[in-house]
C-alpha positions in Angstrom: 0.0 0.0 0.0 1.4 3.5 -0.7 1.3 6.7 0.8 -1.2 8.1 -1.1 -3.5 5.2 0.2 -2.6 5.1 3.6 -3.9 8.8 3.6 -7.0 7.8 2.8 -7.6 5.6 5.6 -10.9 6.2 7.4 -10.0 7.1 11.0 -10.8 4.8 12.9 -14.4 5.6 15.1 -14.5 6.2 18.4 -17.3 4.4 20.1 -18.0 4.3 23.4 -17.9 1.3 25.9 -18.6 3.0 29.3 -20.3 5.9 29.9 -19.7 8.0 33.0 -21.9 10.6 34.5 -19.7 12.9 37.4 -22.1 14.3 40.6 -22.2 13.9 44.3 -23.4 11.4 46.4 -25.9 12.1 49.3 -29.7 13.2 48.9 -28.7 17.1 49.4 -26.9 17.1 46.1 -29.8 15.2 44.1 -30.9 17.3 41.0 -28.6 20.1 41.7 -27.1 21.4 38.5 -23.7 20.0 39.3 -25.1 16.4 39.3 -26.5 16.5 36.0 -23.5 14.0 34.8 -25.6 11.6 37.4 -29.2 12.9 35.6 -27.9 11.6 32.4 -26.8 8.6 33.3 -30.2 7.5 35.2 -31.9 9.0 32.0 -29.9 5.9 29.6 -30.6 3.7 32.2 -33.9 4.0 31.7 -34.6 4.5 28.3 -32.1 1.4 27.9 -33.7 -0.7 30.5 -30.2 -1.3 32.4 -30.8 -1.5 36.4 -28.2 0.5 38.3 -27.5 -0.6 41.7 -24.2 0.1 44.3 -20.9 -1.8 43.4 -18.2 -1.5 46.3 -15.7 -2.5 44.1 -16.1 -0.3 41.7 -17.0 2.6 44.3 -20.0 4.1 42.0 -23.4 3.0 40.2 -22.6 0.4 38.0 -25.0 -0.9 35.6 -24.3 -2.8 32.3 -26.3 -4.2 29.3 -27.1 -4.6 25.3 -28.2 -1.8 23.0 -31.0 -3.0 20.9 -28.1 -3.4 18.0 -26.4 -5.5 20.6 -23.2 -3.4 21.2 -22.4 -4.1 24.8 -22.8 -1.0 27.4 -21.7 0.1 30.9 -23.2 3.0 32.4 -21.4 4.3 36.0 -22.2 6.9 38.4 -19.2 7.2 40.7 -19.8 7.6 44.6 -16.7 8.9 45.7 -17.4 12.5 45.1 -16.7 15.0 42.5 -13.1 15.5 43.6 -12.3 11.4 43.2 -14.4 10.4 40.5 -11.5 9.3 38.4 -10.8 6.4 41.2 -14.2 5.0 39.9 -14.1 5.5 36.4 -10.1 3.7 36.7 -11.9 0.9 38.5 -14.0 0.3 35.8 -12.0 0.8 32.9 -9.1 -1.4 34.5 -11.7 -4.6 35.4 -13.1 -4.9 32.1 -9.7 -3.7 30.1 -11.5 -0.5 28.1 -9.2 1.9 26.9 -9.6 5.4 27.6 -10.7 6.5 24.2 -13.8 4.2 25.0 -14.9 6.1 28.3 -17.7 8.9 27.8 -17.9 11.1 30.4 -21.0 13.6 30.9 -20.6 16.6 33.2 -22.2 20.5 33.6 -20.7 23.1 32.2 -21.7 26.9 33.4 -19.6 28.3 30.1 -22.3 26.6 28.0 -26.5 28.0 28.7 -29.0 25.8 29.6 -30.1 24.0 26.5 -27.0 23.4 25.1 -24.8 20.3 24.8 -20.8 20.1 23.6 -19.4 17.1 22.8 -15.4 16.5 21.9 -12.9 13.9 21.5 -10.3 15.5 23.9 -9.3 18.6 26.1 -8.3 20.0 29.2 -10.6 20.4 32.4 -11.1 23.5 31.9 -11.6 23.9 35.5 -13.9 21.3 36.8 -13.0 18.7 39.4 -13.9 16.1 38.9 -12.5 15.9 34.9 -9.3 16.8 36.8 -9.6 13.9 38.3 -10.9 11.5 35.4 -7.2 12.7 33.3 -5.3 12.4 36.5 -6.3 8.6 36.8 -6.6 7.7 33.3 -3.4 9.3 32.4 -4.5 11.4 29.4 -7.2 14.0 28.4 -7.7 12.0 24.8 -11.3 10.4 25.8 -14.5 11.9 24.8 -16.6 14.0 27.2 -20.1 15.5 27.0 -21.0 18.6 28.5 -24.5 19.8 29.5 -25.1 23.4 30.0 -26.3 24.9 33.7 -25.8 28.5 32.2 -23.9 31.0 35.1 -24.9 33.3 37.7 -27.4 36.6 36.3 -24.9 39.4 37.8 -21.6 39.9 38.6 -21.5 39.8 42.1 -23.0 36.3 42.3 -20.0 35.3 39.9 -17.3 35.2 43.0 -16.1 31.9 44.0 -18.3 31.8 46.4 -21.4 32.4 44.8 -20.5 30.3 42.4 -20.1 26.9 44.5 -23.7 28.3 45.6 -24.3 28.2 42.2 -23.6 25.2 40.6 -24.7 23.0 43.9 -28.0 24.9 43.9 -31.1 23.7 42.4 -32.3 24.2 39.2 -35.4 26.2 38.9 -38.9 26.0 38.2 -38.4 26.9 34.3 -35.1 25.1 33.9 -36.5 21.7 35.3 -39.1 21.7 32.5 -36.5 22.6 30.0 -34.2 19.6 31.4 -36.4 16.3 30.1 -35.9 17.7 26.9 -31.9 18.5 27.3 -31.6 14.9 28.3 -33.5 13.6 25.3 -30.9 15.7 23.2 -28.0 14.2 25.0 -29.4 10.2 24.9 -30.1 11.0 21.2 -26.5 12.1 21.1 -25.2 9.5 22.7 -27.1 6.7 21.0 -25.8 8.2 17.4 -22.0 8.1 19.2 -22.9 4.2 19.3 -24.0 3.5 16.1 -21.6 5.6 14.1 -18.8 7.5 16.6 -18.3 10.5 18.7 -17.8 12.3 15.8 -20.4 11.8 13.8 -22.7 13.2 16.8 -20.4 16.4 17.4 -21.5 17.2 13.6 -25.1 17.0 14.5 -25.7 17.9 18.0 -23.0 20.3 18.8 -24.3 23.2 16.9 -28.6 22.1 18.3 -30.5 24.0 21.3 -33.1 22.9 23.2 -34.8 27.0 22.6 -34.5 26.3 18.8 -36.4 23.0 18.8 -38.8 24.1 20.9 -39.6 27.1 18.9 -40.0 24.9 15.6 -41.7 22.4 17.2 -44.5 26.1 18.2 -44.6 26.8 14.7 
């Protein structure tokens, strides 16, 4: 084979084996916008008919099961807190030998509004903990994440760090909750097409989609 042919290659796709969603543990952090990694998760779960229940081992929410085109599936919810969650996801990956390209990992993002998703291959943190801790412990920021929008603070003042932890493990409100089951259609649509035909073949379609423009066709 020449050069000339090796360049034309397809890449090979990236398709998820396990797919992680970061939060907190305990009942005070349930649907708070910082555990919408966890929202996601249950919300696959569901639709996917794979029971979740507490695995020691892997210190998370570990489920696993079939998609209806048979590829095989693991969905985990890490219980060690935002800070550790790479411990979990390593746990995982390392027991059933999937490399980190193959680990999806959904987490909020406050640069992105509500209503908006952002997939990619690779990257940093960009500040947020528990991705800090997912690169630490797989030893490399090439995996693909998902990012879910919880929007940021209204003024200025409730941007300093303080208000900002307020923030993001705060509540969602009345109008965002309703707006939610309809981001977490957009992301289990986006991950399902990451399945069938790679992560970036879904970037394409659903990176550049909002929730607000949807809705407002859907009006019409």
């Amino acid at each position: 084979m020449n050069k000339t042919q090796k360049s034309e290659t397809p890449a090979e796709l990236v398709i998820p084996q396990l797919i992680v969603g970061l939060g907190n543990p305990e009942p005070k952090y349930d649907r708070t916008r910082h555990n919408i990694g966890f929202n996601a998760v249950d919300a696959l779960a569901q639709s996917w008919q794979i029971s979740l229940s507490e695995n020691r081992k892997f210190q998370g929410i570990f489920g696993e099961g079939n998609r209806p085109r048979g590829q095989k599936i693991r969905l985990l919810k890490p219980l060690t807190y935002m800070n550790l969650s790479g411990q979990s996801i390593r746990a995982v990956a390392d027991w059933y030998k999937i490399p980190a390209e193959s680990v999806l990992v959904v987490y909020d993002d406050m640069d992105l509004p509500i209503g908006k998703i952002r997939m990619r291959l690779s990257g940093s943190a960009g500040g947020h903990n528990g991705m800090k801790s997912a690169i630490a412990h797989l030893g490399t920021d090439k995996f693909p994440r998902l990012r879910i929008g919880i929007g940021k603070p209204q003024n200025e003042v409730s941007q300093k760090e303080k208000n900002t932890i307020s923030f993001v493990l705060g509540k969602f409100s009345s109008e965002e909750t309703q707006l939610l089951e309809n981001v977490l259609k957009l992301v289990r649509e986006a991950v399902e097409l990451s399945l069938h035909q790679g992560v970036e073949k879904s970037m394409s379609l659903y990176n550049s989609r909002t929730i607000a423009a949807i809705n407002a066709e859907t009006k019409r």
